[in-house]
N, C-alpha and C positions, 0 to 999 in steps of 0.2 A: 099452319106449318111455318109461315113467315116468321107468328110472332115468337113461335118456340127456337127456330136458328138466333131470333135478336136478344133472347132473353139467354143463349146461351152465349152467344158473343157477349154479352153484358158482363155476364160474369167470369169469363174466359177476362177481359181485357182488368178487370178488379182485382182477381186474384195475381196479375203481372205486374200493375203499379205495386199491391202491398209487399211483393216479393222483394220490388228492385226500393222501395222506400225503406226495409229495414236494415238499421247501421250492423256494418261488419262487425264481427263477434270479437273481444278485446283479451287477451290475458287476464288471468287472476292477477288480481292486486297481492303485489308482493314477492310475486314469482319472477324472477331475471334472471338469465344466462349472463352468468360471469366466466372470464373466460382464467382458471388459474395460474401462476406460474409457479414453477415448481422451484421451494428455496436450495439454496447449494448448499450444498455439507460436505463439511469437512474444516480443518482449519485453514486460515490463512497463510499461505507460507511466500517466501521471496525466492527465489533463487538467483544467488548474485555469482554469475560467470566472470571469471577473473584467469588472464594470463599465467595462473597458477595452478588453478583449476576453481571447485565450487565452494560455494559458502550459504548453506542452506538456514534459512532464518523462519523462526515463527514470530510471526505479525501478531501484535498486542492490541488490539482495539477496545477493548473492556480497559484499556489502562492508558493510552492515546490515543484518542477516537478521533481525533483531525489531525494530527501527526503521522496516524497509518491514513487517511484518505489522503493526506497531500502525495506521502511517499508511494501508494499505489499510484495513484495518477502519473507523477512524473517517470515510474517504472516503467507503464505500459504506454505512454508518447514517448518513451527513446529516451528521453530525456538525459538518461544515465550511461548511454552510450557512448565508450570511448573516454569517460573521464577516467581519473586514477586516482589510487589513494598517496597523496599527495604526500602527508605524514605518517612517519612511520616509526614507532618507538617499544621498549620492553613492555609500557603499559597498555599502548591502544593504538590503532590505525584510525587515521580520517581520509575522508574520499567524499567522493561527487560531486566535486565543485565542477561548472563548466566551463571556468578559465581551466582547468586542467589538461584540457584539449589541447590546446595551443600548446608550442614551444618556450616560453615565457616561462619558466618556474618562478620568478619574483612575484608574476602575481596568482600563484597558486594558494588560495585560502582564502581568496578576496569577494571569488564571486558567490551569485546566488538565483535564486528562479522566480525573483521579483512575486513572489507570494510568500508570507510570514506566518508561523503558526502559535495561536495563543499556547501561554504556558498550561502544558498539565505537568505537575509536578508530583510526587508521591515519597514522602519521606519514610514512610515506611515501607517501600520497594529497594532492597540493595543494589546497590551499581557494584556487578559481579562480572567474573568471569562469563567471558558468553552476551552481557549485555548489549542492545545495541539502541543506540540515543541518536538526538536532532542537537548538534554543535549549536552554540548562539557565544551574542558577545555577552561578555562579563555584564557587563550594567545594562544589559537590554533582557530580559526574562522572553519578550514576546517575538525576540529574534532571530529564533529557529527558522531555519527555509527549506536547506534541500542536502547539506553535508549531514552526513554521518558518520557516528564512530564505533568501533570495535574494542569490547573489552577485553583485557588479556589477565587482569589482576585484579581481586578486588579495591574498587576505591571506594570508600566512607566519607572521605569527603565531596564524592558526588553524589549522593543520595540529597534528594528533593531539590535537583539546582538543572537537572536537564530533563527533556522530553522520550523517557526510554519509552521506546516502541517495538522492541522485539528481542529476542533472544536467541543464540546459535543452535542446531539441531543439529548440524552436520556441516566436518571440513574447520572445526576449530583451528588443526594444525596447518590449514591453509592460512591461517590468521597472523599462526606462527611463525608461517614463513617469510610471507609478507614484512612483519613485522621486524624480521633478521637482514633486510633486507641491504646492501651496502648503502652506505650514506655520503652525501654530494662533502668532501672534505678542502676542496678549495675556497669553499665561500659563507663567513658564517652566518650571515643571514639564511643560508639554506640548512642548518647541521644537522637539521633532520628530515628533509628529504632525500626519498632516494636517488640514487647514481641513473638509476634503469627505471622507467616507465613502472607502476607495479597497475596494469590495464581495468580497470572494469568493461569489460566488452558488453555486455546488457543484463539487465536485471528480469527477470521475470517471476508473473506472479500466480500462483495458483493455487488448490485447496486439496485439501492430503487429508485424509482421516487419521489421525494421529494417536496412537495408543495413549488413553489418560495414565497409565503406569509406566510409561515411558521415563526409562531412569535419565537425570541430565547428565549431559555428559559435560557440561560448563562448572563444574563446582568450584568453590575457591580456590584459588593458588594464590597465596600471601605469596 
């Protein structure tokens, strides 16, 4: 009787080690929970709130793909808040400088946001009604930063010399009026800014499913 309890315990304590010795069971090779994220759709669009009312842009990234990253970014840190379009004439408005804040109009057009953005240039893109580009100096191609401009007329002689990033969708005649805007006539170094503040209050940026037969509403005006 003894030797039949030891010869069970024998095997009682045998089959515990092989249990607790065999390694834990592993996944198939090749199976991983990844976790997805879901892509945004729609188009990129800006909307630039101005003391006049909106100015709805689509963002061109297939055509200035670090030109729309600089200008998303500095849209969504504020960046643009509070500047004004400085220049204002029958062909095009410029803005976003952030000397424009300040009361200082002499040094309006001077500043920038201390990041540059290389040239994309595209000569076969028209600088059109509607168009909107990265300002740079004349003899610097990679000097684009953080002003922009609005076009009101076609120009031919900017085509392949600035960084067009976007086009108008909505509120061109905000552009217009901007653009009408009275002008500083005491001092000519200012003659073409304006008398009154013309505000960018902030820009914002976000994604709109956009009809592809969407007619422009930017066509030329010689």
């Amino acid at each position: 009787m003894q030797n039949t309890r030891f010869i069970w315990l024998t095997l009682l304590v045998g089959c515990l080690g092989a249990a607790c010795s065999q390694a834990p069971e592993e996944p198939p090779v090749g199976i991983e929970e990844t976790a997805t994220v879901p892509e945004e759709e729609g188009d990129l669009v800006a909307v630039i709130s101005t003391n006049n009312g909106d100015i709805v842009v689509r963002l061109l990234p297939e055509l200035a793909p670090s030109t729309v990253a600089q200008f998303v970014e500095l849209a969504r840190s504020g960046f643009y808040m509070r500047t004004t379009f400085h220049y204002v004439s029958p062909g095009f408005i410029l803005g976003g400088d952030p000397f424009s804040k300040d009361n200082d109009p002499l040094n309006d057009g001077l500043g920038n946001s201390r990041e540059w953005i290389e040239a994309e240039f595209h000569e076969e893109y028209p600088v059109k009604r509607g168009s909107v580009g990265m300002m740079r100096k004349d003899a610097d191609p990679g000097s684009s930063s953080c002003q922009f401009f609005i076009v009101l007329k076609r120009k031919p002689e900017w085509d392949g010399k600035y960084n067009i990033f976007g086009e108008v969708l909505e509120g061109i005649e905000v552009v217009e009026t901007i653009s009408k805007a009275p002008r500083v006539r005491s001092n000519p170094k200012l003659a073409d800014h304006p008398a009154a503040k013309q505000i960018i209050r902030r820009i914002e940026i976000e994604r709109r499913k956009l009809d592809e037969n969407l007619e422009d509403s930017t066509e030329v005006v010689s």
